[in-house]
DRENDO-1510 file (C-alpha; in Angstrom, 1 decimal, always signed):
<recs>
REC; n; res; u; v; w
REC; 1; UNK; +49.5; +318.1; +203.7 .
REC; 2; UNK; +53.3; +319.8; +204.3 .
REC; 3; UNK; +56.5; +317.3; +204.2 .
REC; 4; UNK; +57.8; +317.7; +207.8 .
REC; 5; UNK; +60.5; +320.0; +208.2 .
REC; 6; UNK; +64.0; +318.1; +208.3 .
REC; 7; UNK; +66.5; +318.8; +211.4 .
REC; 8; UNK; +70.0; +319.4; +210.5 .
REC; 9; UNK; +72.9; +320.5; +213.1 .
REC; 10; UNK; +70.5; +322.6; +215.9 .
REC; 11; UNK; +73.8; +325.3; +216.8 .
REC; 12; UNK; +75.4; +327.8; +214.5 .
REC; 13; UNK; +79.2; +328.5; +214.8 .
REC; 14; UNK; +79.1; +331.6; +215.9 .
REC; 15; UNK; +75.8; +334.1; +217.1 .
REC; 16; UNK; +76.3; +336.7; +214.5 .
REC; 17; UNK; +75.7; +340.1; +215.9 .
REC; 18; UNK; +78.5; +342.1; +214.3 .
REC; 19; UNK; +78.0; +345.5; +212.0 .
REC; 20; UNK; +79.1; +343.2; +208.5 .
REC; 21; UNK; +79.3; +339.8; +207.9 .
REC; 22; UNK; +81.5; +338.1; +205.2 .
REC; 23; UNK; +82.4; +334.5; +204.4 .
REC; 24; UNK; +85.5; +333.5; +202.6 .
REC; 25; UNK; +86.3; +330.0; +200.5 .
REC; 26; UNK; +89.6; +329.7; +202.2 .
REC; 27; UNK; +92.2; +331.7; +204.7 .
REC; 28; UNK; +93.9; +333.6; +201.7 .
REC; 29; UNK; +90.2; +335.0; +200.5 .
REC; 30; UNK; +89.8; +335.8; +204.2 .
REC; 31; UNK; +92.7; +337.9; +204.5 .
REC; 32; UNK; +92.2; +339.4; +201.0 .
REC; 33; UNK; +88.4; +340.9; +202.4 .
REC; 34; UNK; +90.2; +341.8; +205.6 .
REC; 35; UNK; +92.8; +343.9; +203.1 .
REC; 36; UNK; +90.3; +345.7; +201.7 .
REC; 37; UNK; +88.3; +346.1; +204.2 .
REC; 38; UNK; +90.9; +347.8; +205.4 .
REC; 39; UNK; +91.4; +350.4; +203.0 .
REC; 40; UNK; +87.6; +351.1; +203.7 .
REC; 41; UNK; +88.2; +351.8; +207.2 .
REC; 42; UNK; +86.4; +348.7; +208.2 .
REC; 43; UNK; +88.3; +346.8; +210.8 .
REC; 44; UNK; +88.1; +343.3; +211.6 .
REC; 45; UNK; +86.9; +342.3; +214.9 .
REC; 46; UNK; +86.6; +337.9; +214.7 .
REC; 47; UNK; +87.0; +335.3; +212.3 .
REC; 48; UNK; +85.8; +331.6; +212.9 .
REC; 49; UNK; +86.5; +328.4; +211.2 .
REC; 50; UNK; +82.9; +326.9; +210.0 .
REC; 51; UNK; +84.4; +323.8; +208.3 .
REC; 52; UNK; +86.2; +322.8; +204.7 .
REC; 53; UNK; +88.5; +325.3; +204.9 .
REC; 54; UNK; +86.1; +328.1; +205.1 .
REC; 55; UNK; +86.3; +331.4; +207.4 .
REC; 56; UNK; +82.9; +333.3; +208.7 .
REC; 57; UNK; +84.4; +337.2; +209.6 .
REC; 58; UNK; +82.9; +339.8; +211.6 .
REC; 59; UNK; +83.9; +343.2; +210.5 .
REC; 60; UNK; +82.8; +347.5; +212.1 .
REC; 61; UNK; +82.6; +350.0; +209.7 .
REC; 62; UNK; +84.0; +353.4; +211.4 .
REC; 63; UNK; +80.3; +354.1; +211.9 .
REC; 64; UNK; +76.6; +353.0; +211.1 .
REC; 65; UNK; +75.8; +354.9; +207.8 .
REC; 66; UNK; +79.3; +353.6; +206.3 .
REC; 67; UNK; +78.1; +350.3; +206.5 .
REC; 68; UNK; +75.8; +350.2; +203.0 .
REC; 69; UNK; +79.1; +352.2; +201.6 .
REC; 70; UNK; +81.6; +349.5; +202.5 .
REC; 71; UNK; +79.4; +346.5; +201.9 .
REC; 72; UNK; +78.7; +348.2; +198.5 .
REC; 73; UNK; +82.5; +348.4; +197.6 .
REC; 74; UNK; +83.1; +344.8; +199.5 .
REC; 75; UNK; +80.6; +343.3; +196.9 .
REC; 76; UNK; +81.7; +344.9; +194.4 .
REC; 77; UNK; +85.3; +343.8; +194.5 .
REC; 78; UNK; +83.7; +340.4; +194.4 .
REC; 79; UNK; +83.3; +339.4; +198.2 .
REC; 80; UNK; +80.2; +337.5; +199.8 .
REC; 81; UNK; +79.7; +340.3; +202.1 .
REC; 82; UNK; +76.2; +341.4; +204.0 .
REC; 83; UNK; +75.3; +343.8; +206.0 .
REC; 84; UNK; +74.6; +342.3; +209.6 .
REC; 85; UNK; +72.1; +342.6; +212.2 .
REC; 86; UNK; +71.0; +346.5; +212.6 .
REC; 87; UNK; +70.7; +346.2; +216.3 .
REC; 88; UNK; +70.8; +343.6; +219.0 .
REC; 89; UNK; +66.6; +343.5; +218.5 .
REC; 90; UNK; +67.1; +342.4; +215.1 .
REC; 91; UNK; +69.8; +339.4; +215.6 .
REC; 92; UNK; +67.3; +336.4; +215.8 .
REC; 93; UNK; +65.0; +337.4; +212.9 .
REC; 94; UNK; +68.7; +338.4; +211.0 .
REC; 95; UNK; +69.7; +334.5; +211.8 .
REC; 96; UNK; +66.7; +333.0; +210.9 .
REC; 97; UNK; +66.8; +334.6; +207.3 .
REC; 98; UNK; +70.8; +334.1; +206.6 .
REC; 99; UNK; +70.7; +331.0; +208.3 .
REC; 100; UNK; +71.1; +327.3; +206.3 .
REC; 101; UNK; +68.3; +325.4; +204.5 .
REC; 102; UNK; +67.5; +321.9; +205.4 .
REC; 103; UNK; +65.9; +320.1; +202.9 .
REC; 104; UNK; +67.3; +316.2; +203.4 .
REC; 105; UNK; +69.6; +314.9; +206.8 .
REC; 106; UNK; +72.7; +316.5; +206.9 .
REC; 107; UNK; +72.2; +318.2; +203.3 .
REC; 108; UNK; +71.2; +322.0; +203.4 .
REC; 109; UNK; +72.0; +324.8; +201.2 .
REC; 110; UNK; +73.0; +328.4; +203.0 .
REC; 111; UNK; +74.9; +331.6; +202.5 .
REC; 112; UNK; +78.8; +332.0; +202.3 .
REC; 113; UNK; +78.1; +334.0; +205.6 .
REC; 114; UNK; +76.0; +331.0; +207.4 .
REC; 115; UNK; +77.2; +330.3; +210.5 .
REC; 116; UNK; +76.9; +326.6; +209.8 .
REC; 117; UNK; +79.4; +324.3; +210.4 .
REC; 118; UNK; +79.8; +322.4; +206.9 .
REC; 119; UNK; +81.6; +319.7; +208.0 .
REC; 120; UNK; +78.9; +318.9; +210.2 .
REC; 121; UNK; +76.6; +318.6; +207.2 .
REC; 122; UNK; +76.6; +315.7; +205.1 .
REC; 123; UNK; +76.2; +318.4; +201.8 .
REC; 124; UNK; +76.5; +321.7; +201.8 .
REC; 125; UNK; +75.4; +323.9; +198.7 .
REC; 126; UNK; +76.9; +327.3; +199.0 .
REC; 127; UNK; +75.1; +329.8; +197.6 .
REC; 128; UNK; +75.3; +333.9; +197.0 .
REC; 129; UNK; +72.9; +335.3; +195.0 .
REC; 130; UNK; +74.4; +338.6; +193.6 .
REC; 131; UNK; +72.4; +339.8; +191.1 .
REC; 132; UNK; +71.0; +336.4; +190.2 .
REC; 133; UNK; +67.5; +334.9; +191.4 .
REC; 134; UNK; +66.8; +332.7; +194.1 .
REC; 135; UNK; +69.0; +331.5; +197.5 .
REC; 136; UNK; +68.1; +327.8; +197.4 .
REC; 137; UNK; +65.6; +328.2; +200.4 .
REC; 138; UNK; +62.0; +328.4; +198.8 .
REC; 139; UNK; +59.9; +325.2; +199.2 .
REC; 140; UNK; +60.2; +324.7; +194.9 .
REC; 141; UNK; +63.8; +324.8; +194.9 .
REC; 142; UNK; +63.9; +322.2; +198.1 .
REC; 143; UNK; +61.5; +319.8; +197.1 .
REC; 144; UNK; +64.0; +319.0; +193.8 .
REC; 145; UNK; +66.9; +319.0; +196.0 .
REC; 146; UNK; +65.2; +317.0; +198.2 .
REC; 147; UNK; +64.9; +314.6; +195.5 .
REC; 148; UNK; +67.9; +315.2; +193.7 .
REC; 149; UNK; +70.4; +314.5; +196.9 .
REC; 150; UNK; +68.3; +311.8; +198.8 .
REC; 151; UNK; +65.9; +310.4; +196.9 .
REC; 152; UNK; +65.0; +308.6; +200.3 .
REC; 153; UNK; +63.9; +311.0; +202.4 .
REC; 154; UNK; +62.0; +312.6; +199.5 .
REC; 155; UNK; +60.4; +309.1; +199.7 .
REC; 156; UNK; +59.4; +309.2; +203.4 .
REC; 157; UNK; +58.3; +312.7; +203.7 .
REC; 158; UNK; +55.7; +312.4; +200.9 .
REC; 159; UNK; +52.0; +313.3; +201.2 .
REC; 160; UNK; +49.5; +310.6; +199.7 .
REC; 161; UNK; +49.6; +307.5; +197.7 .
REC; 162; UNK; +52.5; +307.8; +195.5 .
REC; 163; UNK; +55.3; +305.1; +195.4 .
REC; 164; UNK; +58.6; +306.9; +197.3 .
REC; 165; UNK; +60.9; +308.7; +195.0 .
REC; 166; UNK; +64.2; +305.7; +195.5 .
REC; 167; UNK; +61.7; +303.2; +194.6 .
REC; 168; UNK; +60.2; +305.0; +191.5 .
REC; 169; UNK; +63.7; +306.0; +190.2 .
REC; 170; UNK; +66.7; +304.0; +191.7 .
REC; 171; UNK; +68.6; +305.4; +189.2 .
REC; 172; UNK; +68.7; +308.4; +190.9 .
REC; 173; UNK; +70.8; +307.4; +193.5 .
REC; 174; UNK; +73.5; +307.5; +191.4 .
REC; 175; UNK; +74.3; +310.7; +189.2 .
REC; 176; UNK; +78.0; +309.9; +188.4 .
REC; 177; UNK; +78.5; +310.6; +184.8 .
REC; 178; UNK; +75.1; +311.2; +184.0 .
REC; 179; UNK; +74.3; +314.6; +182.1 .
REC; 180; UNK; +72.1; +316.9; +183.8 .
REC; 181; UNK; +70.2; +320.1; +182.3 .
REC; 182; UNK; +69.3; +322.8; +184.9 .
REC; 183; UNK; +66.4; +325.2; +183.0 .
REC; 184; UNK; +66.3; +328.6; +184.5 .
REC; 185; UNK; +69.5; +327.9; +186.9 .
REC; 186; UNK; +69.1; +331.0; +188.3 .
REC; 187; UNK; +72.0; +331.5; +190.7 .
REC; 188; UNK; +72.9; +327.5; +190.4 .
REC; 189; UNK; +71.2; +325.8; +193.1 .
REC; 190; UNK; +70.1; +322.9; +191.5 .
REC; 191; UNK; +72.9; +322.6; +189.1 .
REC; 192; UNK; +76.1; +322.5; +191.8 .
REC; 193; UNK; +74.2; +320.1; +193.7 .
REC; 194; UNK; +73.7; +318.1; +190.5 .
REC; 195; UNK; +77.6; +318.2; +190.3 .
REC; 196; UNK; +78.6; +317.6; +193.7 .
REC; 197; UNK; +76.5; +314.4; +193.4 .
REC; 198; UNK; +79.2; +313.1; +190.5 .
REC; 199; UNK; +76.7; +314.5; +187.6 .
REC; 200; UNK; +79.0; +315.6; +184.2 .
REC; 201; UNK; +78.0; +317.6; +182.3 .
REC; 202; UNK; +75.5; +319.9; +184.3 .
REC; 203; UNK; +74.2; +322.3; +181.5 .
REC; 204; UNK; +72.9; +325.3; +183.2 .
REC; 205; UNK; +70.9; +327.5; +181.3 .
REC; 206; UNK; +69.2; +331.1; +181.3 .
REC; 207; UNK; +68.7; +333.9; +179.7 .
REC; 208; UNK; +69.9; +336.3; +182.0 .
REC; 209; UNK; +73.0; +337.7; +182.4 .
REC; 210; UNK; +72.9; +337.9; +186.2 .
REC; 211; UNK; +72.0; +334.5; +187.1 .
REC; 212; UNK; +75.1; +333.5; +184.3 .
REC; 213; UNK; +77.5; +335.4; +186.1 .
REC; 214; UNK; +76.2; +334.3; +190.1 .
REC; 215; UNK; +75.8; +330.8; +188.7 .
REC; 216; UNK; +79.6; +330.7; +187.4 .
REC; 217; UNK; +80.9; +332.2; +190.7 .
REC; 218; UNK; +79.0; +329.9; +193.0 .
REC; 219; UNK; +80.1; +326.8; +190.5 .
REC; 220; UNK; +83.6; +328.2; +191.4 .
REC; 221; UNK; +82.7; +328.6; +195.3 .
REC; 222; UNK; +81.4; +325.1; +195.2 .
REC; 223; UNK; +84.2; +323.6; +193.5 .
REC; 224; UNK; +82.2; +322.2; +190.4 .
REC; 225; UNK; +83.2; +324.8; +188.0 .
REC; 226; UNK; +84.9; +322.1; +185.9 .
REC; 227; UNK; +81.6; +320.0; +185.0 .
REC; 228; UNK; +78.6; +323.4; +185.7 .
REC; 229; UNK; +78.6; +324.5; +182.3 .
REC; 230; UNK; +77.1; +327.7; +181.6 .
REC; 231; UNK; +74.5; +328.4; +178.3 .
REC; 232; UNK; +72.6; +331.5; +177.2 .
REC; 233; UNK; +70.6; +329.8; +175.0 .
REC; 234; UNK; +66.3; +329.6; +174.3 .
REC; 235; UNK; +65.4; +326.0; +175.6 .
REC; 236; UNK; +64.3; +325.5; +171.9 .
REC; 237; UNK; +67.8; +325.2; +170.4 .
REC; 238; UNK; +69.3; +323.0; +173.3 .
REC; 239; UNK; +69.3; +319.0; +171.8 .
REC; 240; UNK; +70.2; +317.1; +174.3 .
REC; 241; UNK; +69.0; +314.5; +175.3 .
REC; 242; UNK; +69.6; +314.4; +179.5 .
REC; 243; UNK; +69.3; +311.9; +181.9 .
REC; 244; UNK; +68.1; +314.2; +184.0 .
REC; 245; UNK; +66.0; +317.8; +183.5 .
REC; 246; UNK; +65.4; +320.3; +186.0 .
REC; 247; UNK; +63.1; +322.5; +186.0 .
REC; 248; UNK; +62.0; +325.3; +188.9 .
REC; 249; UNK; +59.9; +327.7; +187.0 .
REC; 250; UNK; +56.2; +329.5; +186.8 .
REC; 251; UNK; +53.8; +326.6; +186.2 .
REC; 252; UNK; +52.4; +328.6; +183.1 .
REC; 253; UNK; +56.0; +328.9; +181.8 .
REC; 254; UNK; +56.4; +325.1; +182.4 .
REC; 255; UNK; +53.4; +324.1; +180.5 .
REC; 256; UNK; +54.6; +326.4; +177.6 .
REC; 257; UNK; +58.0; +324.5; +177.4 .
REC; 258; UNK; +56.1; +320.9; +177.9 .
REC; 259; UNK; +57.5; +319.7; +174.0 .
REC; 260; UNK; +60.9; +321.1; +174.7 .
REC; 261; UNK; +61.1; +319.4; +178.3 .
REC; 262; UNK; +60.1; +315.8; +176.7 .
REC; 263; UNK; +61.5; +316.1; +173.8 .
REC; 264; UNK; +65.0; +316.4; +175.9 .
REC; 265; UNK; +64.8; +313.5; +178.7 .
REC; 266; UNK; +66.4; +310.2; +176.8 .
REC; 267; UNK; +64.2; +307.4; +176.0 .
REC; 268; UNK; +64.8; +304.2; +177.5 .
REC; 269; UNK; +66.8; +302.4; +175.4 .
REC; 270; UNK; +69.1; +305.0; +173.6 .
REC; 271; UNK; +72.2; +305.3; +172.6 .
REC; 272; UNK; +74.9; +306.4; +174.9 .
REC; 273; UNK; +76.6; +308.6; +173.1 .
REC; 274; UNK; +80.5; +310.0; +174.1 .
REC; 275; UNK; +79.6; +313.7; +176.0 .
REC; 276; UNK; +80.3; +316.4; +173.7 .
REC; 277; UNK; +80.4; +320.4; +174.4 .
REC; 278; UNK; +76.9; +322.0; +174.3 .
REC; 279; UNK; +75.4; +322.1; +170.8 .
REC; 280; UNK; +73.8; +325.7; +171.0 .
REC; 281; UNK; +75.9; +329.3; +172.4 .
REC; 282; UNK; +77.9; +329.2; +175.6 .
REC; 283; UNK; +77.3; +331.4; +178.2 .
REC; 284; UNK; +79.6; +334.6; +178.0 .
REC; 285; UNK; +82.3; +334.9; +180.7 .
REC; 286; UNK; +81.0; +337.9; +183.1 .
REC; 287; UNK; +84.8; +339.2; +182.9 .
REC; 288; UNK; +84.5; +339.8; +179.4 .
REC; 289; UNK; +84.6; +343.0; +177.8 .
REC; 290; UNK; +81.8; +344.4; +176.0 .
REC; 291; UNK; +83.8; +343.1; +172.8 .
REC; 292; UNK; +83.7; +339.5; +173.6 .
REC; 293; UNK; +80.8; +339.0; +176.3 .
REC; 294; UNK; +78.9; +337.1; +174.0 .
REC; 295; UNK; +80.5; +334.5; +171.2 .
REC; 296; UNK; +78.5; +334.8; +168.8 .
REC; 297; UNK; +80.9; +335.0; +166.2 .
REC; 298; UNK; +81.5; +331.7; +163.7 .
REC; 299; UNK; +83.3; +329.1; +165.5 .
REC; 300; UNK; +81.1; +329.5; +168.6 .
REC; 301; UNK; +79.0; +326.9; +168.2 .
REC; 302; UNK; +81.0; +324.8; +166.4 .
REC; 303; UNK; +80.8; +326.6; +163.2 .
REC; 304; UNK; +84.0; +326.7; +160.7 .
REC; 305; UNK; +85.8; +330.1; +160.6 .
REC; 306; UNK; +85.2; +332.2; +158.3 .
REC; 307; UNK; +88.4; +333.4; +155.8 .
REC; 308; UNK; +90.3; +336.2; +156.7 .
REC; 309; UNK; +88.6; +339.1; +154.3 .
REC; 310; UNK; +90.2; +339.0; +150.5 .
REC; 311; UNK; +90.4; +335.4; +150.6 .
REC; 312; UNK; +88.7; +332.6; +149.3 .
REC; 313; UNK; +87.1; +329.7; +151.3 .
REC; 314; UNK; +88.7; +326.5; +151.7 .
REC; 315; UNK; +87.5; +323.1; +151.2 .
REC; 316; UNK; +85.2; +322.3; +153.8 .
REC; 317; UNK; +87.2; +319.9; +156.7 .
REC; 318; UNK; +85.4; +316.7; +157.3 .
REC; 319; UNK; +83.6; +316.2; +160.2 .
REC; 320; UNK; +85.7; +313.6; +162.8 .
REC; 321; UNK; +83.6; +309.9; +162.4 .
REC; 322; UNK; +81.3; +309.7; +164.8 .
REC; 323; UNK; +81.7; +306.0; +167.1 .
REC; 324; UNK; +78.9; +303.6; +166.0 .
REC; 325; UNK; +76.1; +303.8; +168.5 .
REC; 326; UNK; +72.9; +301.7; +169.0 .
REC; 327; UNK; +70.1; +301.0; +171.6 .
REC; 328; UNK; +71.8; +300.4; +174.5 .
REC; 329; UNK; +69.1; +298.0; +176.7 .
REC; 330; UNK; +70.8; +299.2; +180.3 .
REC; 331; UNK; +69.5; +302.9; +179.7 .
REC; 332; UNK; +66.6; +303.1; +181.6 .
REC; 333; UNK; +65.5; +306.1; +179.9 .
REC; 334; UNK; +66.1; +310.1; +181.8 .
REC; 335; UNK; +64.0; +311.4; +184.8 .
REC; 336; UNK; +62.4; +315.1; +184.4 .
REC; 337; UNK; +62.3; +317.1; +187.7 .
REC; 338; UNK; +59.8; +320.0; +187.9 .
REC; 339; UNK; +58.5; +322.7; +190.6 .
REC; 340; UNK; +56.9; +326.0; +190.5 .
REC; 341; UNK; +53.6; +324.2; +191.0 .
REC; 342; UNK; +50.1; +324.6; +193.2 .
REC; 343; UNK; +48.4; +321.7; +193.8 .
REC; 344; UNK; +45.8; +322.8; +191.4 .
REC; 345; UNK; +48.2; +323.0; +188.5 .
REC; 346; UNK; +49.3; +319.5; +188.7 .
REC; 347; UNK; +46.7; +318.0; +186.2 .
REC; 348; UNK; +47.6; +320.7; +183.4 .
REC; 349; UNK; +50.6; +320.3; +183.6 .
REC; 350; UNK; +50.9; +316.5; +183.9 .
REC; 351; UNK; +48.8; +316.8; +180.6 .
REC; 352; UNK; +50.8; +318.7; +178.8 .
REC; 353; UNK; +54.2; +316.6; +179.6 .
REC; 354; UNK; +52.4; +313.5; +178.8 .
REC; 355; UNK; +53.1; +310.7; +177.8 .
REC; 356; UNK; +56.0; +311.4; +180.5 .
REC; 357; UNK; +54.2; +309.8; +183.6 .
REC; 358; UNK; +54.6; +311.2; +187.0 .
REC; 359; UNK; +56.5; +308.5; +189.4 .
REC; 360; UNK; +56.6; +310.7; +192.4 .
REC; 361; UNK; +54.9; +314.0; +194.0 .
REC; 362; UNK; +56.6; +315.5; +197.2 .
REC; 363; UNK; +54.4; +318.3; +198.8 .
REC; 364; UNK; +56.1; +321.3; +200.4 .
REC; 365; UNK; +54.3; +323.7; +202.2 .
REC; 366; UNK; +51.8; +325.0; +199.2 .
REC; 367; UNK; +54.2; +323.8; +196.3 .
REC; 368; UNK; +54.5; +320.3; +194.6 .
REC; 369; UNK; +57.6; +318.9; +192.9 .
REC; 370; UNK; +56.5; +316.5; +190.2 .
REC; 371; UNK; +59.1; +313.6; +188.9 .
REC; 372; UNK; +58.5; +312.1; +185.2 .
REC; 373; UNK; +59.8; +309.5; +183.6 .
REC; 374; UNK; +59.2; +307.6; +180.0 .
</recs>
């Protein structure tokens, strides 16, 4: 049985029906798109306040077959531009796909260019793909946010016998300070909304480039750039361990990466250990040259310099002391989030993560999200 849809605000900001769209973080980035706009021969024709700050703006390219040309340039000089509705016939269906994501009361995730207001909205996750996978708005990706933002309503929309998500995992309603690990972020859904619920460190990880560089600039859009840490790394060499994983992959992929995905949720009971930088590659900065996109050079990854050539080694510095740790009985042990799945993959895959017991299922659509715990 589907989880009933969840109502946010029913009327946009503005009916969109110009020729390009564009949203802008603030009223300097909206006159910096207008600029170049300009120089395209695209002219402005509205801009409307939708809340924290944040500008929706209506632009007309000079005519309809320089519209793909100007958003193209747009994009590229790293705007959240689109192209808008092709004709009047089109506006509704054009709405209904740029339009916000609902996926708890007052928390949805939407476009730069939604014409939501976000101060209306309890949470807003801000999202432009790029190049990157995903938009936030398939049923896999809501069912963890669900979860992850208001364990609650997860609770009340679930589908058969299992105990609400707040009562399974209290814990959850508080992510302040706890580490988070996003696998496959993708463009950053689940990882900014990780961190705009007070999680620090969020370790978002992937292998490809794309969803590095759209996860970095939505971290930025969001405001969580300072605790969304970026990793190119195989889930193999991360070591955690997380108080919370999140996972919204393939269900095959998922079962393949079981040992990995246990192996990095803490146990109850252990240590709490100071939060140090990732132990495994950082993610490259996508405004890098080719020279220094990735640092994979000594020192990287903690590593000790190597000599300048001619030279011989020094001795070997010492390590810093590490702060005597032990069990620490308050740590409840972490919480492993997962999606991607049919209802007949749950059993496999429940199998393969064991003995990580499910505590929660919330049904979506034809998708289940699965929480574990120790």
């Amino acid at each position: 049985m589907a989880s009933p849809p969840v109502p946010g605000p029913p009327a946009p900001v503005v009916d969109v029906s110009a020729p390009i769209v564009a949203g802008a973080a603030d009223r300097a980035e909206a006159d910096a798109v207008v600029g170049a706009a300009a120089e395209l021969g695209v002219k402005e024709l509205s801009r409307h306040p939708v809340g924290h700050g944040r500008w929706l703006l209506q632009l007309a390219a000079p005519g309809r077959d320089q519209i793909g040309e100007a958003v193209a340039a747009l994009r590229g000089a790293g705007f959240a531009v689109l192209a808008g509705p092709p004709t009047a016939g089109h506006t509704t269906v054009w709405a209904r796909r740029n339009g916000p994501s609902w996926f708890a009361p007052g928390a949805c995730v939407c476009f730069p260019w939604s014409p939501v207001d976000r101060e209306a909205a309890r949470l807003t996750v801000e999202i432009d793909p790029g190049a990157g996978f995903g938009a936030g708005g398939h049923p896999t990706t809501l069912g963890l946010l669900a979860g992850l933002v208001d364990p609650a309503t997860a609770g009340a929309a679930r589908s058969g016998p299992d105990p609400g998500l707040a009562d399974a995992d209290p814990g959850l309603a508080d992510l302040t300070g706890r580490r988070v690990l996003d696998v496959g972020c993708g463009t950053g859904v689940l990882a900014i909304a990780a961190a705009l619920r007070g999680a620090d460190p969020v370790d978002a990880l992937d292998i490809a480039p794309a969803a590095l560089a759209a996860t970095r600039a939505n971290a930025a859009r969001n405001g969580v750039a300072d605790r969304v840490r970026l990793v190119d790394a195989d889930l193999a060499r991360c070591t955690g361990p997380y108080h919370l994983v999140l996972a919204n992959i393939h269900a095959d992929v998922l079962t393949a990466m079981a040992a990995d995905l246990r192996r990095l949720v803490v146990r109850p009971g252990a240590p709490i250990e100071p939060v140090g930088p990732p132990r495994y590659r950082a993610a490259p900065d996508a405004t890098a040259g080719p020279a220094t996109a990735r640092a994979a050079e000594p020192g990287a990854r903690g590593d000790p310099p190597r000599p300048p050539r001619g030279e011989a080694p020094g001795p070997a510095a010492e390590p810093p002391p590490r702060p005597a740790v032990g069990p620490d009985p308050r740590e409840p042990g972490g919480l492993l989030g997962v999606s991607g799945l049919s209802v007949a993959q749950v059993s496999r895959l429940e199998a393969a993560l064991a003995p990580l017991r499910t505590v929660h299922r919330h049904h979506l659509d034809d998708w289940v999200t699965l929480w574990l715990r120790w």
